[in-house]
N, C-alpha and C positions, 0 to 999 in steps of 0.2 A: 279428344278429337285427333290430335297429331298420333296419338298409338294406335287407331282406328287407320289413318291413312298410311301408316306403316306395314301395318299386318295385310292390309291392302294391297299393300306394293309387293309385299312379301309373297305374297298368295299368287301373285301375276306372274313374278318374275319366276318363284318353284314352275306354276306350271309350263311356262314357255320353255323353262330346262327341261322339265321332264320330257314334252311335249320334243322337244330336240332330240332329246336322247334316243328314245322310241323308232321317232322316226328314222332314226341314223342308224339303230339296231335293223329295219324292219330293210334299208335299202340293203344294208351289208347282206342278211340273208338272201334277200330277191337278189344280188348278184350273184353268190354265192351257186343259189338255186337255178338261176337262168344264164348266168352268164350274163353277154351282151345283151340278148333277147330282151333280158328286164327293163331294160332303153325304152322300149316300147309301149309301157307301159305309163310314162309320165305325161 
């Protein structure tokens, strides 16, 4: 039961990192690409 709610927690918090990363990648490009402009967009 406790290794179930481990691999659990583990699985959540991978994906919210990844999930993070992604999106940190995805703004730096749209600045990158639009400049200010990509403000616009949120």
């Amino acid at each position: 039961m406790a290794i179930a709610l481990l691999i659990w927690v583990a699985t959540i918090a991978f994906s919210l990192i990844c999930g993070t990363i992604l999106c940190y990648k995805v703004e730096k490009s749209k600045v990158k690409r639009w400049g200010y402009s990509g403000k616009l967009f949120k």
